[in-house]
C-alpha positions in Angstrom: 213.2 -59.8 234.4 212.2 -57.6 237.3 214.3 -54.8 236.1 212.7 -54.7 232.7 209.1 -54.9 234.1 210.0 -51.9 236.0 211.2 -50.0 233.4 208.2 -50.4 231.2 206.1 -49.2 234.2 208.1 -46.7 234.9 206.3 -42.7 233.7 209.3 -40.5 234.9 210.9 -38.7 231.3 207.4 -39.2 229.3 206.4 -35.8 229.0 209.8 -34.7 227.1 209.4 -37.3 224.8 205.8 -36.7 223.9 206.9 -33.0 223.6 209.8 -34.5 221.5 207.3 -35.9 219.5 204.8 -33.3 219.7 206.6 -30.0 219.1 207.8 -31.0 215.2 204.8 -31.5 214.3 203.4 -28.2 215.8 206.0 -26.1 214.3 205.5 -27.7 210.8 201.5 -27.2 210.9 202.7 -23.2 211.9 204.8 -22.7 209.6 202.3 -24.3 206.8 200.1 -21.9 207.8 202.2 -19.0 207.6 203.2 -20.4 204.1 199.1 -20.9 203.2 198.4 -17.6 204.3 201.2 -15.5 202.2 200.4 -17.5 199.4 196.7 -16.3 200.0 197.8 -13.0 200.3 199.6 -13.3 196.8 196.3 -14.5 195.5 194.4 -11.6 196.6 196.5 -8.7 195.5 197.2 -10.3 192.2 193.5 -10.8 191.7 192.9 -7.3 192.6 195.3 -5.9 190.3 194.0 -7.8 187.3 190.1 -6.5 188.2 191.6 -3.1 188.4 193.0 -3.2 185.3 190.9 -4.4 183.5 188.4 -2.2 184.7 191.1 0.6 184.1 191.4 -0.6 180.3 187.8 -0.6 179.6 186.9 3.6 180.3 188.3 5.9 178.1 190.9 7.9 179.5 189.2 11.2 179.4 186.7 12.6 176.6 188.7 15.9 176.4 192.0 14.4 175.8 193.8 13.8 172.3 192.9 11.7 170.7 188.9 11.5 172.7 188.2 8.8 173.8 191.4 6.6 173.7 192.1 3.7 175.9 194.8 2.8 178.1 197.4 0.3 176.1 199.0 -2.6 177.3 202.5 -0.9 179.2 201.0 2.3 180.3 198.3 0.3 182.2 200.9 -1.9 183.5 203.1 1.2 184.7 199.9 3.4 186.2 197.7 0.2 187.6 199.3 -2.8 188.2 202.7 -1.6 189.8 201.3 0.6 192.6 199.2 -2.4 193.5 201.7 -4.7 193.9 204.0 -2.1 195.1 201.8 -1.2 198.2 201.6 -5.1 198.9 204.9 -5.2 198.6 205.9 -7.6 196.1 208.3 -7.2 193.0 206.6 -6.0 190.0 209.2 -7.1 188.0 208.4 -10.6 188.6 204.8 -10.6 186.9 204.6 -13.4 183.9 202.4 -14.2 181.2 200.7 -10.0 181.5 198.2 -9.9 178.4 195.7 -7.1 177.4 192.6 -7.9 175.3 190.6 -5.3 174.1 187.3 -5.7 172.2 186.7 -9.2 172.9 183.0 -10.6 173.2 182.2 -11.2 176.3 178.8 -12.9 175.8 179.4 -15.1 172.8 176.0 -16.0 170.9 173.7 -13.5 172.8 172.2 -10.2 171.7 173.0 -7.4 172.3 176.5 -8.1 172.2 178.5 -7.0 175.2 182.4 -5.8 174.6 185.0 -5.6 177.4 188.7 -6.2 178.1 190.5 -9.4 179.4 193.3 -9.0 181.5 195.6 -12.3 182.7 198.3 -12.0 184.5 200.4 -14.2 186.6 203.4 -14.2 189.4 205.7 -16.4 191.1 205.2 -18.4 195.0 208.4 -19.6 195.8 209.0 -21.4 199.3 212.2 -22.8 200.7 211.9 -26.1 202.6 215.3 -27.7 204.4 215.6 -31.4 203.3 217.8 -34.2 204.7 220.2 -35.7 201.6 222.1 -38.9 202.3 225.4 -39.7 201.5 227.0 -37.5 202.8 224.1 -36.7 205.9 223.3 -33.2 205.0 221.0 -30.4 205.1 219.9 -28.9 201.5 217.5 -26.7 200.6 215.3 -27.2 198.4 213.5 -24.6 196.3 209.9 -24.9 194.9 207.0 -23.1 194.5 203.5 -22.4 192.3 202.6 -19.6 189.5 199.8 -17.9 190.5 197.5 -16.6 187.6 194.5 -14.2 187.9 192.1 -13.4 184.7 189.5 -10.8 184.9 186.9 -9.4 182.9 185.2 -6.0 182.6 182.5 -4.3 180.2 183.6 -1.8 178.1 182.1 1.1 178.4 180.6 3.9 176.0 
């Protein structure tokens, strides 16, 4: 009885099993972050693409050029605007889903004057790859998942 009083008592070895503890749970929150903070990142450039398209799309090219006056369409803006962004940040421009240009849509529905713009929505991929435990046999597998991020932005056309 002694002996097991003793042992309960007894401190030496407790500072590698809190660390044992401990240092998981550190790594995980780090490595959450580092996740959060790409996916942020994502967020912000594809956000930024969309506003400068759609800003892009809504002045006419050039007054001088033939046809005056024309607007950017729907691939050419994709190939001069929304590449180089993501290319400088980057990320695969390849990968962009759901890329849609509206032109001449109201922007204040109801209210006079009315004001005219362009939409542009576009959206991309998060994928993350987390290390799981299966059972049966014990082993490691991965396991894929991730989020679409979408960005929509507005901008008044301009005369």
């Amino acid at each position: 009885m002694r002996f097991w009083q003793e042992i309960r008592h007894e401190t030496r070895g407790s500072q590698i099993a809190e660390a044992a503890v401990i240092l998981p749970l550190v790594f995980a929150m780090l490595l959450g972050i580092a996740w959060f903070g790409r996916a942020f990142n994502l967020y912000a450039t594809i956000n930024r693409a969309a506003q400068e398209a759609a800003k892009a799309a809504a002045a006419p090219t050039c007054a001088t050029c033939l046809p005056p006056n024309s607007f950017y369409d729907q691939a050419t803006l994709k190939a001069t605007v929304i590449d180089p962004i993501l290319t400088a940040a980057h990320l695969d421009s390849s990968q962009v889903q759901g890329y849609t240009l509206q032109t001449g849509v109201q922007l204040n529905p109801g209210q006079t004057p009315p004001e005219f713009g362009t939409i542009v929505t576009l959206s991309y991929p998060y994928g993350f790859r987390l290390n799981g435990l299966s059972c049966c046999p014990l082993a490691i597998v991965p396991i894929n998942t991730g989020v679409t991020i979408t960005a929509q932005a507005q901008a008044r056309e301009e005369d």
